[in-house]
Each structure stands twice: as C-alpha cells, then as structure tokens.
C-alpha positions in Angstrom: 147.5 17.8 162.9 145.1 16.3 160.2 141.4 17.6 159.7 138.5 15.1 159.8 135.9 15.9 157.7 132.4 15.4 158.6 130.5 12.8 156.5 127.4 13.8 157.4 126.7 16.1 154.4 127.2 13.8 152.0 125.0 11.3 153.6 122.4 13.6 154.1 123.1 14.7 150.1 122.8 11.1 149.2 119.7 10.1 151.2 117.9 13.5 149.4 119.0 12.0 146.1 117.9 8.7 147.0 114.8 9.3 148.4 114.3 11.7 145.1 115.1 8.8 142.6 112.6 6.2 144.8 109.5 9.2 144.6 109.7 10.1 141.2 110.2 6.5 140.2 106.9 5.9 142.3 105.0 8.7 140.6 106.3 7.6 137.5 104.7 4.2 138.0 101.6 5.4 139.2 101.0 7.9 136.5 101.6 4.9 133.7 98.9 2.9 135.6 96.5 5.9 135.2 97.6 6.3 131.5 97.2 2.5 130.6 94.5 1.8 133.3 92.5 5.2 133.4 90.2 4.7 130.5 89.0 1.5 131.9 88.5 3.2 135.3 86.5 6.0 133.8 84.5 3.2 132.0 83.7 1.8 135.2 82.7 4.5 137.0 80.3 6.0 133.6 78.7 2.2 134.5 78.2 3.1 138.2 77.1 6.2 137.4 74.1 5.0 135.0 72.9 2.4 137.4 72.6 4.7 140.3 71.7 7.8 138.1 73.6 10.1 140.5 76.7 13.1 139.6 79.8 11.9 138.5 81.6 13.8 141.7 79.6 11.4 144.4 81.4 8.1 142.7 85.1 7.1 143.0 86.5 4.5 141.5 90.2 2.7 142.1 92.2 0.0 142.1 94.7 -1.4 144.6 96.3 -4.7 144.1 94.0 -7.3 143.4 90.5 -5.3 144.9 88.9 -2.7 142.6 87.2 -0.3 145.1 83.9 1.7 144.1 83.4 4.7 146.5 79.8 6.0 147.1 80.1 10.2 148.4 77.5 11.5 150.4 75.3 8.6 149.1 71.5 9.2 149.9 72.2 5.2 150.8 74.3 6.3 153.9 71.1 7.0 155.9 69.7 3.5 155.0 70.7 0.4 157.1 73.2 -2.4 156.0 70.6 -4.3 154.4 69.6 -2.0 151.8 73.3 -0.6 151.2 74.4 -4.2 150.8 71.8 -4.7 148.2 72.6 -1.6 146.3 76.0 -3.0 146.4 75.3 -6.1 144.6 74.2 -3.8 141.6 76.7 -1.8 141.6 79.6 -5.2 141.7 77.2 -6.5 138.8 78.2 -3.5 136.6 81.8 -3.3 137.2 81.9 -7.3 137.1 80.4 -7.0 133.8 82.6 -4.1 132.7 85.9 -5.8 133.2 85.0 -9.3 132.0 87.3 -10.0 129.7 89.8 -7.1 130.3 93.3 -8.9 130.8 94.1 -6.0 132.8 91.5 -6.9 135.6 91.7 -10.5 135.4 93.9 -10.1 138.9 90.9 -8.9 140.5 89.1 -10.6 142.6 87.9 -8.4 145.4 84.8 -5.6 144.2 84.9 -3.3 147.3 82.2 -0.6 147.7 82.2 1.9 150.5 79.6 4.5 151.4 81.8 7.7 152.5 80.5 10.4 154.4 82.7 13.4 153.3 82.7 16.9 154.2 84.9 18.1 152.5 86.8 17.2 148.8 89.8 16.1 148.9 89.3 13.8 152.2 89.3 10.9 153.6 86.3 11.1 155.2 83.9 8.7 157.7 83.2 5.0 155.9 79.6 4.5 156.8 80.0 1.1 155.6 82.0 -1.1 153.7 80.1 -4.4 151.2 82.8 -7.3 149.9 82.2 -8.9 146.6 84.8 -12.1 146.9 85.4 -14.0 142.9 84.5 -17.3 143.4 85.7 -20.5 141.8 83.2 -20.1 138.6 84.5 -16.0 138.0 81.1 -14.8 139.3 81.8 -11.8 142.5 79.8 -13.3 145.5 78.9 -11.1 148.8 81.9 -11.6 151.6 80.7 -11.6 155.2 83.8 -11.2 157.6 
C-alpha cells in the first residue's frame, strides 16, 4: 500500500511566500515614492500651511494616481457651510497648483482634492465634512468640479 501525501502544506507554504514577496514588493514601491516624492509633498503642505496659518498636524497632504489630495483636520472651516469651505479651497488648490508647476513628477496630476476631516482621534479615518474638486482644464489652470 502507497502513502499519499497531502499537498496542502506546501501550498499553504507557497501562498505565505507569495503573498510575502507581493507585500514587501508593495512596501518597497511605496517607500521609493515617499523617498523621490516626499520632499515635494512636504513642500506642498509648508505651502498650505502658510496660507491658512494653521499647525503642521491639522494638514495632510497625498497623492494617489493622478489626484493630489490636501486634507484639512479638525479645520475651524468644518463649522462653516459649503460656500465658504469651497472658497477656502480655491486658495488652497492655488498654492499647490503653483507649487508643482513645472515638477515633471506632478505633470500627471490633474485632480486637486481637499477634504475637511473631522477626526477624533490620530491615526483615523475619520468623518469627511466635505469634499471640494479642482478638475485641470484644457489651458493647465485647476478649475472647481461640481458633480
């Protein structure tokens, strides 16, 4: 009488492995973005910071894909209406627009997001208040979106 092995431990030993190689090879790329990209990032938000004059901890700044989002903490501007958060939001898309002219690593951009977050706590996700689209038009200049 012959004994079967199981295979199932060496699948489940090469899935691990697998799925080892695929995160580190995702943390690896996302740790090079921060490396080549963080500097501008940091520039970005030290421009959002000046215009709004507020701590460096209530602004976030990020990029995903082709839309650079600016994240407002515990913004004074989440007790305002639309209106006045929308206009704020224009000011803050003119800084970053004019902080990555001419950066060939932005030129893929062409969404300038800015959410107000409520947060309780750091590290969370927190409650969006509200969300303002700046859309590139056809002359390079970030427009406001209305969906």
């Amino acid at each position: 009488m012959t004994r079967r092995r199981s295979l199932a431990p060496v699948t489940a030993l090469l899935l691990i492995a697998a799925i080892s190689g695929s995160m580190a090879e995702a943390q690896t790329h996302a740790a090079s973005y921060v490396d080549d990209h963080g500097t501008l990032l940091t520039k970005i938000r030290s421009a959002v910071i000046k215009v709004i004059g507020t701590r460096g901890d209530r602004v976030e700044v990020a990029i995903a894909g082709d839309v650079l989002t600016v994240t407002r903490v515990n913004s004074t501007m989440n007790q305002t209406g639309h209106v006045a958060r929308a206009s704020d939001a224009a000011r803050l898309t003119a800084a970053v627009a004019a902080t990555i002219a001419g950066e060939p690593e932005f030129k893929h951009v062409h969404t300038i997001r800015v959410l107000y977050v409520n947060r309780a706590r750091p590290a969370t996700h927190g409650k969006v208040i509200d969300a303002v689209n700046f859309k590139q038009d056809q002359r390079g200049a970030f427009v406001p979106h209305a969906t």
